[in-house]
C-alpha positions as CSV (number, residue, x, y, z in Angstrom):
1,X,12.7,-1.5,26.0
2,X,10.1,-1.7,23.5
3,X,11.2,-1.9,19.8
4,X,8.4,-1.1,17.8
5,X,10.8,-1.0,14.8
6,X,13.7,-3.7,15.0
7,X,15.9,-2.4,11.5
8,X,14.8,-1.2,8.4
9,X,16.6,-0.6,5.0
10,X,14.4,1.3,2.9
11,X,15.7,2.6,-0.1
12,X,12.9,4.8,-2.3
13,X,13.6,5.1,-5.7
14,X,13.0,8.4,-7.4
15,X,10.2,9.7,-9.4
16,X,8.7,6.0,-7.8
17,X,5.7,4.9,-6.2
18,X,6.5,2.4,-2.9
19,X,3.9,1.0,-1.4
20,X,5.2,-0.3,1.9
21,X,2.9,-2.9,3.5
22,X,2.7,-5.1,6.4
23,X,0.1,-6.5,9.4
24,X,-1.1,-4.6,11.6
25,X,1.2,-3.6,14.2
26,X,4.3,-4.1,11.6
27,X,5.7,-0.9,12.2
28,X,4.4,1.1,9.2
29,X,3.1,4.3,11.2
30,X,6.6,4.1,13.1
31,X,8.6,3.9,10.3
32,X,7.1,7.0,8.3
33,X,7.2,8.9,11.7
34,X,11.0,8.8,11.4
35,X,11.3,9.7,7.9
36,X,8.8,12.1,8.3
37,X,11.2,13.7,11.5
38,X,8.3,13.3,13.6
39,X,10.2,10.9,16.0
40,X,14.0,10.6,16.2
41,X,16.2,6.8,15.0
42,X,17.9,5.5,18.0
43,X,20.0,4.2,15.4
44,X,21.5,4.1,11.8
45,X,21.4,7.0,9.2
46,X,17.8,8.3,7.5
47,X,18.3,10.2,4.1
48,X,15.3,12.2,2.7
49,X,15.8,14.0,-0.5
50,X,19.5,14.1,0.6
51,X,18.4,15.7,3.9
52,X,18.2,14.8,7.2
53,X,14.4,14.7,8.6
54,X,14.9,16.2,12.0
55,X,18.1,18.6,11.4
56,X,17.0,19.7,7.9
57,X,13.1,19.2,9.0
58,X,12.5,23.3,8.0
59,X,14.0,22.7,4.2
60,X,12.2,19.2,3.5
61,X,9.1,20.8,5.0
62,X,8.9,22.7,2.1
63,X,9.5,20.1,-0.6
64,X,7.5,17.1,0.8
65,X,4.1,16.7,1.5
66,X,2.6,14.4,4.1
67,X,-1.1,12.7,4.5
68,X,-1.3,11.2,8.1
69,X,-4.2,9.0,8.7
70,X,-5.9,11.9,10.3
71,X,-6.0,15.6,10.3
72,X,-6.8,17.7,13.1
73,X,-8.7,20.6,11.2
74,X,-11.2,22.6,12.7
75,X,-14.8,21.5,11.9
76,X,-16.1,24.8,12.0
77,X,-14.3,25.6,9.2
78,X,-15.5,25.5,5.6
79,X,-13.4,23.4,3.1
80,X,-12.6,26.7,1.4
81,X,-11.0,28.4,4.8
82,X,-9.5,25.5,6.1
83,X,-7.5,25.6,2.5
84,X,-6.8,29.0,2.6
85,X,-5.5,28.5,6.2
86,X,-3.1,25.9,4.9
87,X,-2.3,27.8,1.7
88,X,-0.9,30.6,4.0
89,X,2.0,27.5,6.0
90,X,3.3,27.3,2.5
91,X,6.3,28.8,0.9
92,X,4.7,28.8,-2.8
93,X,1.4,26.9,-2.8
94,X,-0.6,26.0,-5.7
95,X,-4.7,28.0,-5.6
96,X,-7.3,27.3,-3.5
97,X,-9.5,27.1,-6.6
98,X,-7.0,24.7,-8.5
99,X,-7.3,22.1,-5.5
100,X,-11.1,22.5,-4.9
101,X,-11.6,21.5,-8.8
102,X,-8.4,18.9,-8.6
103,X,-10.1,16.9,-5.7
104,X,-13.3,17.2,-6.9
105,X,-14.5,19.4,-4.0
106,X,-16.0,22.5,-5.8
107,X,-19.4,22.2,-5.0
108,X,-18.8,21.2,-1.2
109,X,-16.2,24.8,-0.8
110,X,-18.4,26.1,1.9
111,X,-19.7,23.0,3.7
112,X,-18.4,23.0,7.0
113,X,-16.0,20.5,8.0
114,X,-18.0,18.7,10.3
115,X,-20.7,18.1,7.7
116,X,-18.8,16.3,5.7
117,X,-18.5,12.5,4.9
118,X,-15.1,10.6,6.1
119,X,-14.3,10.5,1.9
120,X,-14.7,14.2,1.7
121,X,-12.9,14.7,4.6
122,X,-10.1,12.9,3.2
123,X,-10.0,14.8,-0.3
124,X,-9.7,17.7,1.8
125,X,-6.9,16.1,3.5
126,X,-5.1,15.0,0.0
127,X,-5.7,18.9,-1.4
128,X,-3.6,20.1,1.4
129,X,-1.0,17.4,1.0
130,X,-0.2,18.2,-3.0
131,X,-1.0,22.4,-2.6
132,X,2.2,22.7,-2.5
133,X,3.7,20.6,-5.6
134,X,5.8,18.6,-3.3
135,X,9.0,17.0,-4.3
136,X,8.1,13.8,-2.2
137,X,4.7,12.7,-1.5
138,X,4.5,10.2,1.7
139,X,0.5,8.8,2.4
140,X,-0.6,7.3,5.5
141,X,-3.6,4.9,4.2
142,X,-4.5,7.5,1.7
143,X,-8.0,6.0,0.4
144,X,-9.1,4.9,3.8
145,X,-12.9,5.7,4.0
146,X,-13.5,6.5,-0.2
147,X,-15.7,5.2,-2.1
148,X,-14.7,3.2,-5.2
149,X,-15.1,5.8,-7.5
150,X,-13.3,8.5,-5.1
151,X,-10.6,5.6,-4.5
152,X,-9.5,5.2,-8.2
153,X,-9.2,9.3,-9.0
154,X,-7.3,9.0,-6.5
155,X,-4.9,6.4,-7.7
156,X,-4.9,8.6,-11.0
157,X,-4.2,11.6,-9.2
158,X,-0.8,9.6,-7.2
159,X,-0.2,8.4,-11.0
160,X,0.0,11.4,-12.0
161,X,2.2,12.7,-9.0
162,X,4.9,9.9,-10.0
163,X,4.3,10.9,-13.9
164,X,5.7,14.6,-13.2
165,X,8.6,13.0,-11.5
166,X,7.5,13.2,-8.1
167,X,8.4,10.5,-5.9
168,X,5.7,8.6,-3.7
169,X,6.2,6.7,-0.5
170,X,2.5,5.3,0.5
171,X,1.2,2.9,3.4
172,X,-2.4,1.2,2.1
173,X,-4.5,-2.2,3.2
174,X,-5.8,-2.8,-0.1
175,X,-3.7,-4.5,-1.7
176,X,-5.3,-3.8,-5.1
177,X,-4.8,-0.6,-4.4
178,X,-0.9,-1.6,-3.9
179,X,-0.7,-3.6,-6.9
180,X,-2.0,-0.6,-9.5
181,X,-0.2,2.0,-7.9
182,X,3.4,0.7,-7.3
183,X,6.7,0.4,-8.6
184,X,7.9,-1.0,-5.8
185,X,6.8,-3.0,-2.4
186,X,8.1,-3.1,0.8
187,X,6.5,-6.0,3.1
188,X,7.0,-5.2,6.9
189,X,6.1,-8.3,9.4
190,X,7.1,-8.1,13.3
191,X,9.0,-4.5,12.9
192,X,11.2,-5.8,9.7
193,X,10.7,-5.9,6.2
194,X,10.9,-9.5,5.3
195,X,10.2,-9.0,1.5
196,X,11.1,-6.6,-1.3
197,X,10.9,-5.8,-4.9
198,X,8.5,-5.3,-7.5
199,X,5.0,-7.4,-7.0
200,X,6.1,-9.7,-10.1
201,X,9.4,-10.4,-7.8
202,X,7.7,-10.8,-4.6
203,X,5.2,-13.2,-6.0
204,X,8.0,-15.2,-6.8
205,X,8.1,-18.6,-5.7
206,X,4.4,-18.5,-4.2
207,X,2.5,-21.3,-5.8
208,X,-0.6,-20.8,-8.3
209,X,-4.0,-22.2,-7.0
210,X,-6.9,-23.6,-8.5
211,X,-10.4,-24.1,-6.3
212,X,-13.6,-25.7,-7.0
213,X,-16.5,-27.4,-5.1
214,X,-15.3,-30.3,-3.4
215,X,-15.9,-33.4,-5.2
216,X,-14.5,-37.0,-4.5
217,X,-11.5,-38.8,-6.2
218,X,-9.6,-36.3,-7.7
219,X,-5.9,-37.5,-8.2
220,X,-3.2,-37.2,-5.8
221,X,-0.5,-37.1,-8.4
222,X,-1.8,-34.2,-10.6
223,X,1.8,-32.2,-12.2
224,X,2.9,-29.4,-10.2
225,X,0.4,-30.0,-7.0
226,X,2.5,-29.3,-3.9
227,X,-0.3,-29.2,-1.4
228,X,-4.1,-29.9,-1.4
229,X,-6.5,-29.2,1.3
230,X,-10.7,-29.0,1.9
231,X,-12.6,-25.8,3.3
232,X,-16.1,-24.9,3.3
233,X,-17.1,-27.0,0.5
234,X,-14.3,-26.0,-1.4
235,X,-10.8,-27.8,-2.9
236,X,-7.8,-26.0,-3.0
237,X,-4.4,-27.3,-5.1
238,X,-1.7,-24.9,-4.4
239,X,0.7,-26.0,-7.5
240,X,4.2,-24.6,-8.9
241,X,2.7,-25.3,-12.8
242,X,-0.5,-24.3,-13.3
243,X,-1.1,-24.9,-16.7
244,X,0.2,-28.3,-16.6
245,X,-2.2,-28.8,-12.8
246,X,-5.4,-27.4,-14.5
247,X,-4.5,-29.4,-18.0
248,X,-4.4,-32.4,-15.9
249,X,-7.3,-32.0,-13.9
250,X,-9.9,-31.1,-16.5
251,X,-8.7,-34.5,-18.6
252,X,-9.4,-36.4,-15.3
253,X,-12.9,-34.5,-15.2
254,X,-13.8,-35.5,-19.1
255,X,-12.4,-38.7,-17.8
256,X,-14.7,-39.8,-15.1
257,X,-17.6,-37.4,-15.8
258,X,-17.6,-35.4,-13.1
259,X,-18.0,-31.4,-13.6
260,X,-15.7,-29.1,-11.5
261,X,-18.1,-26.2,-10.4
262,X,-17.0,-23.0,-9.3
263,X,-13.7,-23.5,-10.7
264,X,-10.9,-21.0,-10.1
265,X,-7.4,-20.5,-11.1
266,X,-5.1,-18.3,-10.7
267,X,-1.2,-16.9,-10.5
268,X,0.0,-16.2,-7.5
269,X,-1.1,-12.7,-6.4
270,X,0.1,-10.3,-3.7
271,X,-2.7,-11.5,-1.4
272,X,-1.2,-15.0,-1.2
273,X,2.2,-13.6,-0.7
274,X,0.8,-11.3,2.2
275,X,-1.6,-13.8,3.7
276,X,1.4,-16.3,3.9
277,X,3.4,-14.0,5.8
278,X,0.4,-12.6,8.2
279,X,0.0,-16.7,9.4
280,X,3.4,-17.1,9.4
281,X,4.4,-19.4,6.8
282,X,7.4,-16.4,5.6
283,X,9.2,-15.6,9.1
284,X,11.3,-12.4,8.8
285,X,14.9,-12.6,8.2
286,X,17.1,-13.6,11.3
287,X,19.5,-10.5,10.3
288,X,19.4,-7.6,12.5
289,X,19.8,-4.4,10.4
290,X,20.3,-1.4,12.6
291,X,19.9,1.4,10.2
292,X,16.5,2.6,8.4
293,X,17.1,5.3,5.2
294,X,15.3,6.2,2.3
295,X,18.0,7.0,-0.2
């Protein structure tokens, strides 16, 4: 049988934002279709708000919102109606009017669905997912299809979600988005999560880099270096003291004259930390958890 997820322990602090990451075909979209009660564990426990997503799905439906990658609204439909029509699924929604001007979608009320842009569409999508003031916010690739200006109100508006105490669980490829936005990552490879914590821990043990335009005879033996290697015209020193690397190398450069152009250097950054695990150079834990929960 096919395991799309293999075990997951997932534990969502409150009033938090987790950003839970991975390649694609990870297991993200399988893991927040079982905490959303959309698909049953074949094993472990699952805890939402205390609640258990497929017995208790009525009562959490009512105190969590959900943004799946896409909605299946009607295109005939103005932005205004299709509002309204969600307003009347909730139990005590927020206005209409209060979500047109919160999203930013005031003067496209009575454009049709179908006329608008995939980053409209999407802030139509988000207005339904906060009307009603939900206790837990989970988002599917939230800012997929915004542009950068859309994109960063939106991180503002999940900000704010987090700042009234409500608690955010969010999938998202950018990892600048994920870096901004969360307390907390979650890194899923091959149906496990293989790293955890905040993105200052999971950088962790990644080394620093420093770049620049390939010239020849730079030392071997520079402090810190761990690895060196050429690419399109480029250097790259991967080093576990940066300061101490780059100190090095620009005596060497006064040294012998020769200018590094196009030099770079930098900390280690969630994108090394994911790109190491996506060529597998950090292979998922051998452990085989059986239970997934978000406690």
């Amino acid at each position: 049988m096919y395991e799309a997820v293999r075990g997951v322990d997932l534990d969502v602090p409150t009033g938090s934002i987790t950003a839970l990451l991975g390649t694609n075909g990870a297991g993200k979209t399988s893991t927040l279709e079982v905490i959303e009660g959309l698909a049953p564990a074949s094993g472990g426990e699952v805890d939402v708000l205390g609640l258990h997503p497929v017995a208790d799905r009525a009562v959490l439906r009512r105190r969590t919102g959900v943004l799946l990658q896409r909605s299946g609204f009607s295109g005939d439909l103005t932005v205004r109606e299709t509002l309204r029509l969600w307003s009347a699924t909730l139990t005590a929604p927020r206005s209409v009017e209060d979500m047109l001007v919160l999203l930013g979608l005031e003067q496209r009320a009575d454009v049709r669905m179908l006329a608008l842009s995939g980053g409209e569409t999407r802030r139509v999508d988000l207005a339904c997912t906060l009307m009603g003031d939900p206790e837990l916010v989970i988002l599917d690739e939230p800012t997929t299809g915004l542009d950068p200006e859309s994109r960063r109100e939106v991180w503002r508006l999940v900000s704010a979600l987090r700042d009234r105490g409500a608690t955010v669980l969010l999938t998202t490829h950018y990892l600048e988005e994920a870096e901004t936005l969360a307390d907390r990552l979650e890194i899923m490879h091959a149906g496990a999560i293989v790293r955890s914590g905040t993105p200052t821990e999971i950088a962790a043990g990644y080394p620093s880099t420093i770049s620049f335009a390939t010239v020849d005879g730079v030392p071997e033996d520079l402090a810190g270096v761990r690895r060196s290697f050429r690419e399109n015209g480029r250097t790259t020193l991967e080093t576990d003291a940066l300061q101490r690397s780059l100190s090095d190398l620009l005596a060497w450069s006064a040294h012998v004259g020769r200018p590094l152009e196009g030099l770079d250097a930098r900390s280690p950054s969630l994108e090394t930390v994911f790109l190491s695990i996506a060529d597998g150079r950090e292979p998922a834990s051998g452990a085989t958890i059986e239970d997934g929960a978000l406690r």
